[in-house]
Structure formats: structure tokens, C-alpha cells
C-alpha atoms as an extended CHARMM CRD file, in Angstrom:
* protein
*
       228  EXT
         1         1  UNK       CA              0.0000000000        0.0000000000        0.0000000000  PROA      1               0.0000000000
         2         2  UNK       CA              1.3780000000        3.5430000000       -1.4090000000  PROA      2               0.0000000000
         3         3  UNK       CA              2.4020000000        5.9700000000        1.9310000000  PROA      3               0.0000000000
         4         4  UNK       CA              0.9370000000        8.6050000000        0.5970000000  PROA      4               0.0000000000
         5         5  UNK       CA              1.5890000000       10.7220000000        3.3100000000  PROA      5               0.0000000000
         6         6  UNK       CA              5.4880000000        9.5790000000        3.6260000000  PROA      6               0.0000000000
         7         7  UNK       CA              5.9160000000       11.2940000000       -0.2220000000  PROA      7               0.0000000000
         8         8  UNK       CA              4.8980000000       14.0650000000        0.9310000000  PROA      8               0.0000000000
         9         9  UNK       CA              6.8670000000       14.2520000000        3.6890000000  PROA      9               0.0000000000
        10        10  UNK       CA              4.4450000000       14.7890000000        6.2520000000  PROA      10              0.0000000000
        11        11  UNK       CA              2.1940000000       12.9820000000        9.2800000000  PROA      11              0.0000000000
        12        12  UNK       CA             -1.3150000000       11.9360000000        9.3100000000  PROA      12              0.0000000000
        13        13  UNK       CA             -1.5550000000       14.9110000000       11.3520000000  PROA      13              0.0000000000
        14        14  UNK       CA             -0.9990000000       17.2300000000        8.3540000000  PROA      14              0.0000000000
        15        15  UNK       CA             -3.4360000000       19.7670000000        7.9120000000  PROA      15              0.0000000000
        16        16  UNK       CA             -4.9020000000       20.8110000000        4.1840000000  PROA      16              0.0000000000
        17        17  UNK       CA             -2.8980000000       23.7310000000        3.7010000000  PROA      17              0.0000000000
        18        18  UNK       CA              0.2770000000       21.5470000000        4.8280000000  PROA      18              0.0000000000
        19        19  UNK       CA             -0.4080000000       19.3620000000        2.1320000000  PROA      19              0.0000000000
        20        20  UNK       CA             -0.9330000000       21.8200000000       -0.7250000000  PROA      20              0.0000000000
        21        21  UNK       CA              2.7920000000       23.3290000000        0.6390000000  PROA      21              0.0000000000
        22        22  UNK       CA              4.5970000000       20.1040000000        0.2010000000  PROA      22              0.0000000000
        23        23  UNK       CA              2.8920000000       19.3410000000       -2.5580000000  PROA      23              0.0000000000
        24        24  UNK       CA              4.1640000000       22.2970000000       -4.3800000000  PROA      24              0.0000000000
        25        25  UNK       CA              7.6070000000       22.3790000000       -3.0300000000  PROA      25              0.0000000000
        26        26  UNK       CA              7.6830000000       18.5030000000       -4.1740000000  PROA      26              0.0000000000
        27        27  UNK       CA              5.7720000000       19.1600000000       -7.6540000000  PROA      27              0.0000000000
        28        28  UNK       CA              8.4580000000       22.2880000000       -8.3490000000  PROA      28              0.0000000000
        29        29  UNK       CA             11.1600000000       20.0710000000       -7.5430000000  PROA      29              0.0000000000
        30        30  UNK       CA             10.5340000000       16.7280000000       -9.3430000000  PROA      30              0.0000000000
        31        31  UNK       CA              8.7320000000       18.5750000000      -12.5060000000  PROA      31              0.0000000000
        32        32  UNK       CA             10.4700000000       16.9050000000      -15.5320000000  PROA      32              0.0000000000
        33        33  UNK       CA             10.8010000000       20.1110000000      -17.2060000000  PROA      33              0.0000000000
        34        34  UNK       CA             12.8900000000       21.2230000000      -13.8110000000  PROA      34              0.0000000000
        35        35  UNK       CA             14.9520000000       18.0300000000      -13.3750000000  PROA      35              0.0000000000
        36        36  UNK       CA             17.0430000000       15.6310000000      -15.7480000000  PROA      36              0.0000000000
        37        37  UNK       CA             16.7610000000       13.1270000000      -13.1960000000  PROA      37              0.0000000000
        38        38  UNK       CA             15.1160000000       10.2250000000      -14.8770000000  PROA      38              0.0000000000
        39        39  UNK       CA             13.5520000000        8.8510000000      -12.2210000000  PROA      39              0.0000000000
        40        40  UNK       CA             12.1270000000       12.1570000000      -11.3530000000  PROA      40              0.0000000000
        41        41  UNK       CA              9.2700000000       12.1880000000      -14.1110000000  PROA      41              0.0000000000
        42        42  UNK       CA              7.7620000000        8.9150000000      -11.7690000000  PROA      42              0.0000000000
        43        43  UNK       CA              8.2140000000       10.8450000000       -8.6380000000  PROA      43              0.0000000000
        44        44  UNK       CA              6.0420000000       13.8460000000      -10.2440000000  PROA      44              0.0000000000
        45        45  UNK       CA              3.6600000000       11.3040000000      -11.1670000000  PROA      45              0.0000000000
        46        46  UNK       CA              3.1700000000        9.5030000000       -7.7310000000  PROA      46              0.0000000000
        47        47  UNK       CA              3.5590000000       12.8300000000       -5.3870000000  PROA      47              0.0000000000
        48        48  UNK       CA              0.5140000000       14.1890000000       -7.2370000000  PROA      48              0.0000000000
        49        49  UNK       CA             -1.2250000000       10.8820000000       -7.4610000000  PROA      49              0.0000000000
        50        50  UNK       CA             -0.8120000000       11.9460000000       -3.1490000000  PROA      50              0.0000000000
        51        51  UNK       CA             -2.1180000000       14.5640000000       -3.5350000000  PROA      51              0.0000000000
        52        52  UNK       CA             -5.1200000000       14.5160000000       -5.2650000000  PROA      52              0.0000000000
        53        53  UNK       CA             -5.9850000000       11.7180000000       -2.5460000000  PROA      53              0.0000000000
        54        54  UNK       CA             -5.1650000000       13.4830000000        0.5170000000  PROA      54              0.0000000000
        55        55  UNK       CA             -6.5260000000       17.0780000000       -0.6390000000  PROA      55              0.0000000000
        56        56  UNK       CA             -9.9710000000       16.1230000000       -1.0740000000  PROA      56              0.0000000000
        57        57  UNK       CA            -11.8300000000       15.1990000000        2.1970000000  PROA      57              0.0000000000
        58        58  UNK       CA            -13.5810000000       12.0610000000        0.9490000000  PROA      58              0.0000000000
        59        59  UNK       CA            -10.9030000000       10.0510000000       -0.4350000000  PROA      59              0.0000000000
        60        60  UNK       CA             -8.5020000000       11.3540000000        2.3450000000  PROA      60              0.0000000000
        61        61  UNK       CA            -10.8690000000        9.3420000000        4.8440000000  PROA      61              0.0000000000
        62        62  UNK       CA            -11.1270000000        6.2250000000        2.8690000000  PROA      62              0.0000000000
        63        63  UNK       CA             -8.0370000000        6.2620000000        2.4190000000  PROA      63              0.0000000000
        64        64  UNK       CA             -6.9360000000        6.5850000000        6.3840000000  PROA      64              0.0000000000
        65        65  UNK       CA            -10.0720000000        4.1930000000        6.8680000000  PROA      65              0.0000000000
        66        66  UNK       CA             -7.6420000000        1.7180000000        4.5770000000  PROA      66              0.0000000000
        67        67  UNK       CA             -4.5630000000        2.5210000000        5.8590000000  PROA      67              0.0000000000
        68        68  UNK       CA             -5.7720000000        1.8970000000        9.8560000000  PROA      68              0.0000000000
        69        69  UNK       CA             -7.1460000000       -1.1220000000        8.4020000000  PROA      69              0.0000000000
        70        70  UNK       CA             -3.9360000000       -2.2210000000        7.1140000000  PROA      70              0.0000000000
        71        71  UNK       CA             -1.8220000000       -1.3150000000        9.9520000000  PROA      71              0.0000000000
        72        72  UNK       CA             -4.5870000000       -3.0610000000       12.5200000000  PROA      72              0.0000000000
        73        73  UNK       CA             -4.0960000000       -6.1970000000       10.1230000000  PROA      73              0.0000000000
        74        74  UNK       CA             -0.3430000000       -5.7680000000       10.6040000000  PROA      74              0.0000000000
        75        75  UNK       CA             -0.1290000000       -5.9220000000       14.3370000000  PROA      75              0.0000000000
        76        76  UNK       CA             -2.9140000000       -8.8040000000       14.9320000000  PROA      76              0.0000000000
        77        77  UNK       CA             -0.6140000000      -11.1340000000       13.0160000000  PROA      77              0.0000000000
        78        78  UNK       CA             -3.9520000000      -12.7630000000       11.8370000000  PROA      78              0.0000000000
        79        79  UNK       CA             -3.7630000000      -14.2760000000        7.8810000000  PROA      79              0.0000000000
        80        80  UNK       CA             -7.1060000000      -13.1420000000        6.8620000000  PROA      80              0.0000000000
        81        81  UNK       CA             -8.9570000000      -13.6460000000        3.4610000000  PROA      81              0.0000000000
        82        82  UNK       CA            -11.1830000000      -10.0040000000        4.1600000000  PROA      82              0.0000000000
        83        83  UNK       CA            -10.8630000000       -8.0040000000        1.1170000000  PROA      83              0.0000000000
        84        84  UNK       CA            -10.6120000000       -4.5530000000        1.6600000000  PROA      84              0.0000000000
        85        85  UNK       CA            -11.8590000000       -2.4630000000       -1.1360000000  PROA      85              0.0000000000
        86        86  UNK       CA             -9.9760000000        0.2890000000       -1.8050000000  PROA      86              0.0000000000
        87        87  UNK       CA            -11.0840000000        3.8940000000       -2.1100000000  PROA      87              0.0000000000
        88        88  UNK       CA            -12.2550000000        4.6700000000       -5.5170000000  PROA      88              0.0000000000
        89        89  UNK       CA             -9.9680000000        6.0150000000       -8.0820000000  PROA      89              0.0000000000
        90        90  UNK       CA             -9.4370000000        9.5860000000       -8.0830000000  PROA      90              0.0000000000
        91        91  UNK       CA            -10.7800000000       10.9910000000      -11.6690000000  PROA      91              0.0000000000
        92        92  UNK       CA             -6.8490000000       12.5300000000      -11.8530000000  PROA      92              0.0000000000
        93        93  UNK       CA             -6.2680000000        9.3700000000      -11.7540000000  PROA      93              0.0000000000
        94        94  UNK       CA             -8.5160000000        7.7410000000      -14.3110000000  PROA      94              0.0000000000
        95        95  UNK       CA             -7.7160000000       11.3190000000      -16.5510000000  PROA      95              0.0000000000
        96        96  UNK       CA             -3.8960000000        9.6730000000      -16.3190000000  PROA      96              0.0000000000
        97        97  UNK       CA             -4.3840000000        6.6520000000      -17.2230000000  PROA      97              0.0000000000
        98        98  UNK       CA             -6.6110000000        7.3900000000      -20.2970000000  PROA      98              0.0000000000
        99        99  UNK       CA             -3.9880000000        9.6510000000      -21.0240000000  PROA      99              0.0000000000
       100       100  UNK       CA             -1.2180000000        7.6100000000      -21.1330000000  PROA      100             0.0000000000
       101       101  UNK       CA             -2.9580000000        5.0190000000      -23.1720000000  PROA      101             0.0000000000
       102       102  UNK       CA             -3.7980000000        7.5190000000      -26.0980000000  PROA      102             0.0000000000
       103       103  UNK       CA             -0.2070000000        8.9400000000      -25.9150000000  PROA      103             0.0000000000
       104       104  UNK       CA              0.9730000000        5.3590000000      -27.0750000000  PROA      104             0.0000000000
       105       105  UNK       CA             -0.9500000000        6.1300000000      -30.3440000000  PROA      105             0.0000000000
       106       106  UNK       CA              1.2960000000        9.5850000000      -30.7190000000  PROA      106             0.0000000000
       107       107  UNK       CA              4.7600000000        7.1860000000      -29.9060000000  PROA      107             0.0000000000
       108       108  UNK       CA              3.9550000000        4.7950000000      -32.7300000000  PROA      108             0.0000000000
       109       109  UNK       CA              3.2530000000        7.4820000000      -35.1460000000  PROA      109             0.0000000000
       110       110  UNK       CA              5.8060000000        8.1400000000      -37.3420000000  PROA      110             0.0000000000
       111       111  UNK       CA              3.8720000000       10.5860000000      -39.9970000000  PROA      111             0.0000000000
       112       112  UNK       CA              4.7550000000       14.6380000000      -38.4630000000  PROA      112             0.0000000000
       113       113  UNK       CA              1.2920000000       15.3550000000      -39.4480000000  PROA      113             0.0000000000
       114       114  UNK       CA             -0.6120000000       12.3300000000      -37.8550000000  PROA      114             0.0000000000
       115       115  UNK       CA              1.6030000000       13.2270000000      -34.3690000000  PROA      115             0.0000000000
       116       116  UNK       CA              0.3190000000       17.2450000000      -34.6870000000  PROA      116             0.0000000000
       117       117  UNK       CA             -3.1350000000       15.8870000000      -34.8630000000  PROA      117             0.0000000000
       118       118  UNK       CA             -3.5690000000       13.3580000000      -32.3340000000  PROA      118             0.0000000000
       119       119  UNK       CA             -1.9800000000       16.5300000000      -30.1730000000  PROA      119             0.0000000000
       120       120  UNK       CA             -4.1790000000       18.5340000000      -31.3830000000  PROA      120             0.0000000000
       121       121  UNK       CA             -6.6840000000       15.7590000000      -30.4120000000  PROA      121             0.0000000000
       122       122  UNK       CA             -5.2520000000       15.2780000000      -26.9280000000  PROA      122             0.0000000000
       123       123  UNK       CA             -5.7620000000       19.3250000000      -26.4460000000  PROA      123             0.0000000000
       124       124  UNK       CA             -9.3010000000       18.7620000000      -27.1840000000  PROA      124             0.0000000000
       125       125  UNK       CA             -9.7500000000       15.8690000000      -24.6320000000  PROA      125             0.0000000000
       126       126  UNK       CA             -8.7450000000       18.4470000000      -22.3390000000  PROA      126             0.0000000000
       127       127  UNK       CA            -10.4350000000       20.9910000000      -23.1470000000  PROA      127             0.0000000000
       128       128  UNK       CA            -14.0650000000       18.8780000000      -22.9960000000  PROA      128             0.0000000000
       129       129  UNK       CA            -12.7950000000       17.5680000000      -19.1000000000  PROA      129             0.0000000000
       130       130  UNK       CA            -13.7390000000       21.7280000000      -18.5220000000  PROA      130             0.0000000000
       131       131  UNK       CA            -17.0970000000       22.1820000000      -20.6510000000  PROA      131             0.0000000000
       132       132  UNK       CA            -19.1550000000       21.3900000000      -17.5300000000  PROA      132             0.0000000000
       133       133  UNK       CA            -17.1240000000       24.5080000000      -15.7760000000  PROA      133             0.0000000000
       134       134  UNK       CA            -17.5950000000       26.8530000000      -19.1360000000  PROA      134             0.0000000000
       135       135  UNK       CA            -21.4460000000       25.8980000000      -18.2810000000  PROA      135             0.0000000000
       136       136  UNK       CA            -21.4560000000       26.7150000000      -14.6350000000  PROA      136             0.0000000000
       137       137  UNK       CA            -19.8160000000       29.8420000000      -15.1830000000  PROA      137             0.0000000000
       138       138  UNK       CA            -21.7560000000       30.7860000000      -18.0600000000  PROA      138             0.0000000000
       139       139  UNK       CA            -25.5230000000       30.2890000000      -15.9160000000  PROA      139             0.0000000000
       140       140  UNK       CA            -23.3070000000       31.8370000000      -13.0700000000  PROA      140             0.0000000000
       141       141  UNK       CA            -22.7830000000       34.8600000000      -15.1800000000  PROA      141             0.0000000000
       142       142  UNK       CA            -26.1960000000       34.9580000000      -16.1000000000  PROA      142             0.0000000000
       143       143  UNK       CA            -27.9010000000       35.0070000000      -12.6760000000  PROA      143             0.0000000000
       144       144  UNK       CA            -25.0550000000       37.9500000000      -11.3030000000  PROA      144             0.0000000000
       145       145  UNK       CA            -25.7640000000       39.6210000000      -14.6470000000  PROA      145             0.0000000000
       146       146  UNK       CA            -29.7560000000       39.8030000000      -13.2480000000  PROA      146             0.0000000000
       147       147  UNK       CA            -28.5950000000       40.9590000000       -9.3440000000  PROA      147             0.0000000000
       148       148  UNK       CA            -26.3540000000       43.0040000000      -10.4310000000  PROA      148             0.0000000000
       149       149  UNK       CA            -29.0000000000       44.9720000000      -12.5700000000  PROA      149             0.0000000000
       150       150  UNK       CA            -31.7500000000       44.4150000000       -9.7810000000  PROA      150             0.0000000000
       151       151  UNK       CA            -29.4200000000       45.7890000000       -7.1120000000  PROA      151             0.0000000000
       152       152  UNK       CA            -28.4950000000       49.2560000000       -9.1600000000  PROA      152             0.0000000000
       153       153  UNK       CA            -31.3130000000       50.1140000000      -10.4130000000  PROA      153             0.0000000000
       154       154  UNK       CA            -33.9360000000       48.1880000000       -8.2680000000  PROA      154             0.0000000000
       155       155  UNK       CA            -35.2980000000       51.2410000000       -7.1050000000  PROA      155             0.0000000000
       156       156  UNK       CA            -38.6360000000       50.3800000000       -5.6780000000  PROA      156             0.0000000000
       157       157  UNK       CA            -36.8410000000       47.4840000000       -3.8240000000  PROA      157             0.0000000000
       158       158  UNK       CA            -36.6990000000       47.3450000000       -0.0880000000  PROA      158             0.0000000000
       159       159  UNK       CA            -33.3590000000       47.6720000000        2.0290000000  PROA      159             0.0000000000
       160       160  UNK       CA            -33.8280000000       44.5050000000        2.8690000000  PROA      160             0.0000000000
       161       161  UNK       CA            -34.3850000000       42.8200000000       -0.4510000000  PROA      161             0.0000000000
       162       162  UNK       CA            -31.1270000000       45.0850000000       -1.1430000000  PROA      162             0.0000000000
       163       163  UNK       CA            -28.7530000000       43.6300000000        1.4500000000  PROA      163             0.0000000000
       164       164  UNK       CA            -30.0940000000       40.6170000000        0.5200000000  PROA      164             0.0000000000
       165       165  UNK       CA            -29.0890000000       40.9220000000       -3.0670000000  PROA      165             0.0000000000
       166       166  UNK       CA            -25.7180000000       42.2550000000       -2.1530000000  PROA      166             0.0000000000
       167       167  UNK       CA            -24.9030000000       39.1660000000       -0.1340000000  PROA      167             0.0000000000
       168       168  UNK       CA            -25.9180000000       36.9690000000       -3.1280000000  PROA      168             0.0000000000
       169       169  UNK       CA            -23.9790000000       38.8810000000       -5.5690000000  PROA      169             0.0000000000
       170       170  UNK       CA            -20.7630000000       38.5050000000       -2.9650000000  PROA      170             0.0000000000
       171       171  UNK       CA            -22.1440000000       34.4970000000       -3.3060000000  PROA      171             0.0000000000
       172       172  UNK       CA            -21.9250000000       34.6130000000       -6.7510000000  PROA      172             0.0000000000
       173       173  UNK       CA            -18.9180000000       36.5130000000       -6.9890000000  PROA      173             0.0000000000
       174       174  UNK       CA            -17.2670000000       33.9000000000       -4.7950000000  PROA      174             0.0000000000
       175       175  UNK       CA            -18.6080000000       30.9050000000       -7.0050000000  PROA      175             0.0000000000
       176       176  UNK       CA            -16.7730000000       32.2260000000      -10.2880000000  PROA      176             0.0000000000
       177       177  UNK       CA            -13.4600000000       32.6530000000       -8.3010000000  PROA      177             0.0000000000
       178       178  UNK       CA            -13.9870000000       29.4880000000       -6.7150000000  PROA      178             0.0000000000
       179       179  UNK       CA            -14.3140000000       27.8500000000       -9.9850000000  PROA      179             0.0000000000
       180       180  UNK       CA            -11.6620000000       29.6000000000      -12.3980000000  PROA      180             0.0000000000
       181       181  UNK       CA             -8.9930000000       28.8940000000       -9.2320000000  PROA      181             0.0000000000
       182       182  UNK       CA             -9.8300000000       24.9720000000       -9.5980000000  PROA      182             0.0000000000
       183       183  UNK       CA             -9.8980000000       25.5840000000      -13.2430000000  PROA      183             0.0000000000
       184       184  UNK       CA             -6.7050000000       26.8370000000      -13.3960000000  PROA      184             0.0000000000
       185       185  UNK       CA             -5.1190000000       24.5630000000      -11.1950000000  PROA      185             0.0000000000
       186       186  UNK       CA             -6.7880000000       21.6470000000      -13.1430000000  PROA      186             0.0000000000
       187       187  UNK       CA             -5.7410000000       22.7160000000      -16.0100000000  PROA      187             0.0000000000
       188       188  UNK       CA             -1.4320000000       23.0260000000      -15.1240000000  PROA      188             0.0000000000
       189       189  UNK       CA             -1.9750000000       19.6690000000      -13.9240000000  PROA      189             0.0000000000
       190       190  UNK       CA             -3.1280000000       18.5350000000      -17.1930000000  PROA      190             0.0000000000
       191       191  UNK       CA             -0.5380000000       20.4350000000      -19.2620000000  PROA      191             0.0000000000
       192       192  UNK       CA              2.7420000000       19.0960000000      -17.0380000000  PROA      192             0.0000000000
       193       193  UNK       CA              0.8380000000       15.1030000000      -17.4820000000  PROA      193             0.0000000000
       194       194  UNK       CA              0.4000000000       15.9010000000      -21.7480000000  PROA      194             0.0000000000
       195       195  UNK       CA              4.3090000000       16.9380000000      -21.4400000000  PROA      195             0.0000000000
       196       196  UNK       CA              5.1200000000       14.2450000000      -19.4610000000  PROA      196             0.0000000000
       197       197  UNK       CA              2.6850000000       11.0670000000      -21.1270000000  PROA      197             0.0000000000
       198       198  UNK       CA              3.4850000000       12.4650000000      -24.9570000000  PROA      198             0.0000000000
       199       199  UNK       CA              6.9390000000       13.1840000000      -24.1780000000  PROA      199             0.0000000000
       200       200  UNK       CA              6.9950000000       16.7730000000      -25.4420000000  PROA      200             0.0000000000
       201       201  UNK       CA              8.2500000000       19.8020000000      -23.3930000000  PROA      201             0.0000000000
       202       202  UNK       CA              5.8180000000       21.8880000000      -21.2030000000  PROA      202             0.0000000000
       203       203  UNK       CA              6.3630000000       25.2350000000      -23.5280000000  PROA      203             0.0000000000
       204       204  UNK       CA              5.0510000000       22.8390000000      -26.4240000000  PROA      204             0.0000000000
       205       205  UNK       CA              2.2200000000       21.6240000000      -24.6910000000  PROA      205             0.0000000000
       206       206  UNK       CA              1.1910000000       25.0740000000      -24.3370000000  PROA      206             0.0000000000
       207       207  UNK       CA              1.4350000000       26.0910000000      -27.3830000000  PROA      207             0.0000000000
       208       208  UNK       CA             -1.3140000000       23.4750000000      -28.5550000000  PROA      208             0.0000000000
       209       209  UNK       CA             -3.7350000000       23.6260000000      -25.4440000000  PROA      209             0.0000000000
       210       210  UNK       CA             -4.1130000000       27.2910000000      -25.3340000000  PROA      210             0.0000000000
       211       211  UNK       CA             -5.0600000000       28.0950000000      -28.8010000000  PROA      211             0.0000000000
       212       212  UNK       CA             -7.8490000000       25.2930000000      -28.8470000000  PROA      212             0.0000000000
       213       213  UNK       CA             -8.8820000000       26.5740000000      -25.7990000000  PROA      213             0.0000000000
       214       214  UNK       CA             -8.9940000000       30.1490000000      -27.4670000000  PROA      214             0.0000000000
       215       215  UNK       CA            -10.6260000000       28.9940000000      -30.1850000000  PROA      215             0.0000000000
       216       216  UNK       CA            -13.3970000000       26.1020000000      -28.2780000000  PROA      216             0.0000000000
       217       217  UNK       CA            -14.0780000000       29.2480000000      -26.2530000000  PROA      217             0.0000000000
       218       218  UNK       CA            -14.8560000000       31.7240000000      -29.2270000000  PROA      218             0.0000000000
       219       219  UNK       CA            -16.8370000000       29.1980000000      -31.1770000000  PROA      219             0.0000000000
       220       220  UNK       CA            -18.9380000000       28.4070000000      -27.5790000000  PROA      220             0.0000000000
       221       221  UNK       CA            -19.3780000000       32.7790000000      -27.2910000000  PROA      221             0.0000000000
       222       222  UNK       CA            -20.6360000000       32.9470000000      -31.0540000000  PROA      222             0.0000000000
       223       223  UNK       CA            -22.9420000000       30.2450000000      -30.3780000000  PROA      223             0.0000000000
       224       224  UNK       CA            -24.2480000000       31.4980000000      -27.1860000000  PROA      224             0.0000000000
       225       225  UNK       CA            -24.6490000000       35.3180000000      -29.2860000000  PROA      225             0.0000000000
       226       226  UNK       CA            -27.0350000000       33.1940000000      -32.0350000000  PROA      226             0.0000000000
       227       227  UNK       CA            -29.1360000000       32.1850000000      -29.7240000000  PROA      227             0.0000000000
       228       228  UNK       CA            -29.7880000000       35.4260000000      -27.8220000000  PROA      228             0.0000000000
């Protein structure tokens, strides 16, 4: 059973921000595009494998649940056929191995052409794992669009319909933040695993995410303008 605590360097103990600080330390450090190290591409891989188990709340406790399991196993010295079922696989980590299957596609290529497509391809996988965000923000936008209108020029409203708009625009305010911060962070995750998986360097990656983003994102605006 992976310590996922010990690659982090830190104790059960370890609170959420003490994670996301190792994490980062350890993610700068081992980043193949920041170390040669051969070995360090796998430790990039399993420290954020860690990660993405101990940051969220729910796997964190199945995975302690496990762990204590393990341990309690360990020091009964009892041979026991109980399965323990593991905690479900992150989605990172489903995202990776998906990922890694399709890049085998790009390493057998040998056509220039056929590799710029399938990572053209691979820039569109990622790009749908964020349509259901695009969405959220979009209806997001919508609704603040409405309170935001209502609260300025809502004149025959009362001061307490008011203060209770203002505290919903804050909510909704917070909600787009809240989302474009995961986004974001999602999103460098899934660039440094397309460098890593296809081989290519980060700057590359970049340079064929971002402009299919660009472009997915002006195609969804134009459509959302013909149907106003």
C-alpha cells in the first residue's frame, strides 16, 4: 500500500494547507521540465497521485479508513482472506491513465502530421474535461448579470431585499473565483501530465492547449450570441 503521506513528507496529522505546501515544493522540484533526473518524471507522477488523494476530504478518509485497516491487520498477526476495497480512483487518476494510453498512439506514429493531430486531439480531450465549468460559469454569469442589474437600479426594492441581493452577488462573486482557481489549477496539472505522457516539453504543450482553448471558447461565445 502507497504511503501517501510519507511522499509528501508529512504525518497523518498534516493539515490541508500543509499538504498543498509540500505538494508544491515537491511538484516544483521533481517537474520533468525542472529536473534531468530520470527517475524524477515517476516521482512527479506519484507525489501528485498523493495529492489529489489526501486534498480532497472524501478520499482522504477512505483512504486513512484503509490505511488503519492495514496497519490493525499488521499488528494482529492474523492471515485473513477479508478483502478490503480500496477507495475509488481519483478521476486525476482515471484522466492519467486514459492519457497515457492515447499517448501510445502519438509514440507509434511516425507521420509529423498524424503526431500534430492526435496533439491537437489530446488538447481537445482536455479541453471537454472543462465544458461542464464553461457551463457553470456561463448560468453563473447569467444570474449575477440579473442581481447586479436588480441591485443598481432596483429602485422600488426594499433595504432589505437590497442587502439581501448584495450578499448573493458577494455568493456569486465567490462561485466564479472558486471555480476559475480549480480551473486553473486543473488545467497546469493537465498540461505538465500531456508533457510528461506524450513526451513533449511543457512550452510545447502550451502552445497546442491554449489556442484550442482560445478557439473552443470563441466558437462556444458565437454560439451562445445566435441564440440570444
Amino acid at each position: 500500500m502507497k504511503d501517501y503521506y510519507g511522499l509528501l513528507g508529512l504525518d497523518q496529522k498534516a493539515t490541508k494547507t500543509d499538504i498543498k505546501k509540500s505538494y508544491r515544493l515537491l511538484a516544483n522540484k521533481f517537474h520533468p521540465d525542472k529536473n534531468s533526473d530520470p527517475s524524477a518524471e515517476g516521482k512527479f507522477i506519484a507525489i501528485t497521485e498523493a495529492y489529489d488523494t489526501l486534498s480532497n476530504r472524501k478520499s482522504r478518509a477512505a483512504y486513512d479508513l484503509l490505511r488503519w485497516q492495514a496497519l490493525k491487520n499488521k499488528q494482529a498477526h492474523q492471515e485473513s482472506h477479508t478483502i478490503f476495497v480500496p477507495p475509488r480512483e481519483s478521476t486525476r487518476s482515471r484522466r492519467n491513465k486514459a492519457q497515457q494510453k492515447r499517448s501510445i498512439k502519438y509514440h507509434q506514429a511516425k507521420d509529423e502530421i498524424k503526431k500534430k493531430l492526435l496533439l491537437t486531439f489530446e488538447s481537445l480531450y482536455i479541453f471537454s474535461r472543462y465544458i461542464f465549468s464553461i457551463l457553470a460559469m456561463t448560468l453563473i454569469v447569467v444570474i449575477l448579470k440579473g442581481a447586479l442589474t436588480e441591485l443598481l437600479y432596483g429602485s422600488r426594492s426594499s433595504i432589505g431585499i437590497v442587502i439581501g441581493l448584495f450578499f448573493f452577488v458577494v455568493l456569486l462573486f465567490w462561485g466564479v473565483m472558486k471555480i476559475t482557481l480549480h480551473s486553473i489549477s486543473e488545467i497546469k496539472k493537465d498540461m505538465a501530465f500531456f508533457s510528461i505522457y506524450f513526451k513533449i516539453t511543457h512550452k510545447k504543450a502550451v502552445q497546442f492547449v491554449v489556442p484550442v482553448f482560445v478557439l473552443a471558447l470563441i466558437v462556444y461565445l458565437l454560439i451562445l450570441q445566435a441564440y440570444r
